[in-house]
C-alpha angles and dihedrals in degrees: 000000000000091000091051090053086048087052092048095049091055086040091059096040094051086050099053096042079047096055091046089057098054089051119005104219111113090207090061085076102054126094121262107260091234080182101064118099087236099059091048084067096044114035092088078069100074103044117085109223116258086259087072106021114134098352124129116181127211089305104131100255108245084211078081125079116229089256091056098262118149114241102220111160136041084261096050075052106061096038087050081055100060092043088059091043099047096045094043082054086053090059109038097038131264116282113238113233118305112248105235120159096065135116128204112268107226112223102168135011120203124171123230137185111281084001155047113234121205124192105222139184129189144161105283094166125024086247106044142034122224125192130216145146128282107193120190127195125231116252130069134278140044109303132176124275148204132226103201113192121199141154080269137002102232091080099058087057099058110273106099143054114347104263106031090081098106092135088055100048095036088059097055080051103056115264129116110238137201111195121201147178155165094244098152103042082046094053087053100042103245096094099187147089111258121195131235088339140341094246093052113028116182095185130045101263093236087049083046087052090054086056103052091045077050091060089033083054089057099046095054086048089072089051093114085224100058128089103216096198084065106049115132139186135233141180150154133222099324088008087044084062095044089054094050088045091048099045098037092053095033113060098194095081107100084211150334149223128217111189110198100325097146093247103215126022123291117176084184098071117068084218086056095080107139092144084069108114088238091059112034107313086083110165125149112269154292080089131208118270114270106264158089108307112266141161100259081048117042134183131252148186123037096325091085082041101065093029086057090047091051099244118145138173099271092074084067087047091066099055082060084075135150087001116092129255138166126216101207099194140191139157098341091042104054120177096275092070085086085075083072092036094059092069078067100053085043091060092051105053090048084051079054099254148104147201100037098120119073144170141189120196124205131158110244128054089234107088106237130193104274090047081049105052083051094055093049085046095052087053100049086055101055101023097044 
């Protein structure tokens, strides 16, 4: 008896150290508190209704080595996780080294109500330099924080579409923010990140914008009020795809919101465009008209390629796992994605824990403030 305690304990312990070095963040490990207030709110959230449960579709399960083999154990786990990670890498382009030693240069302070505001600009590729705004809340001591992503920073902030303000919001709420966008490139319709050029791009531009929110990542970790065990991503519509990019392939984000990405592909939905050059169809220009794929205008790049070897997003789902993320989703995200989303959850229950997925429906593609509320709420939940 004494020998099979002995057996559990190291189990346990080579679990849990397991589990750490998938992710890194020491909360992913500890239980849902199913007692909070919050959770009582939120906890529909993370349940697909009877009509999904437990169905998978015909996405290829990421419980399967490439070579077909079953993952049946945390171990199988983490080595099936490095698999998916090192062969998406593949596809998508190497990352060049993280740049992790900066601090946020601070151009412009303005004070706010509740907060001080900085304009900041800082090195998000080795080859170019992005500005945003960092907003800190009054009061002492580390607190969580938010990393928002956008075709420009100004909206997050609030001055933009109503809705889109979740800087903004997060930060009455208590949370440090750092807003950022790609204003120039969408100015110039081009939207993206290119490295090392547009002409010759080396990484797919939506993995290049996961590695710039990765050095921004590491940025807003210096910022003496941020906790950087508690730094999150958010993003709606293109920035919803960047998130899910940025926390899927970095590892350091404690969770994560999508707001209506369109979270697989779906050739069927005109938002869904993941064959555009700026997302994963990268080829030098002149570029394809903007558009739904048709015969008359094909796709190019790795996008076809992906789409002809059956991958497909869910397999970076599943290295969110076991950190949390929420899909809050309208219009391109209907109630079905949580076929994909229960590989996820699949991979969750056999890494020992539950209620990590979740998903929000709403009708429109626009956030709106109810869809909104449940995502902050989702975030004070698992950030505070």
């Amino acid at each position: 008896m004494k020998t099979e305690i002995q057996y559990l304990k190291a189990t346990l312990v080579l679990f849990t150290i397991l589990v750490l070095s998938i992710t890194g963040k020491a909360q992913s490990v500890s239980k849902v508190d199913t007692t909070s207030e919050i959770w009582t709110k939120i906890s529909p959230y993370f349940a697909p209704p009877a009509t999904y449960k437990d169905e998978y579709g015909e996405f290829r399960s990421p419980l399967k080595f490439y070579n077909g083999k079953e993952v049946k154990t945390a171990a199988d786990w983490g080595k099936r996780r490095k698999e998916i990670l090192k062969n998406w890498n593949k596809m998508l382009g190497k990352w060049p080294p993280f740049l992790k030693e900066q601090n946020l240069q601070v151009l412009e302070t303005v004070r706010k109500d509740g907060y001080t505001q900085h304009k900041v600009k800082f090195k998000w590729t080795p080859n170019e330099t992005t500005e945003g705004y960092l907003s800190i809340p009054d009061g002492k001591g580390k607190k969580p924080a938010v990393i928002t992503v956008f075709y420009e920073p100004e909206t997050a902030i609030g001055l933009g579409k109503e809705g889109r303000d979740f800087a903004l919001k997060l930060t009455k709420r208590g949370y440090v923010t750092l807003s950022l966008g790609t204003k120039e490139a969408s100015l110039a319709q081009t939207f993206s990140i290119y490295y090392p050029s547009i002409e010759k791009a080396e990484i797919e531009p939506l993995s290049a914008l996961g590695y710039a929110a990765a050095n921004a990542w590491y940025a807003l970790s210096h910022v003496p009020e941020v906790d950087s065990t508690k730094i999150g991503i958010m993003g709606h519509s293109f920035g919803g795809k960047w998130a899910m990019f940025a926390s899927c392939l970095f590892d350091k984000f404690a969770c994560a919101v999508w707001s209506d990405a369109g979270i697989v592909f779906d050739e069927t939905r005109v938002a869904v465009n993941y064959y555009e050059p700026w997302y994963l169809g990268y080829h030098p220009k002149p570029w394809r008209k903007r558009g739904m794929i048709t015969a008359g205008n094909p796709v190019k790049g790795l996008y076809p390629k992906l789409v002809e070897k059956g991958f497909d997003l869910h397999e970076l789902h599943a290295l969110m796992a076991p950190r949390p993320f929420l899909v809050s989703a309208g219009s391109e995200d209907p109630v079905k994605r949580w076929i994909p989303l229960n590989h996820t959850i699949k991979v969750n229950h056999l890494l020992g824990v539950k209620n990590r997925v979740a998903m929000t429906n709403r009708e429109l593609h626009a956030p709106n403030r109810e869809s909104n509320e449940q995502a902050y709420l989702f975030l004070d939940y698992f950030l505070k």
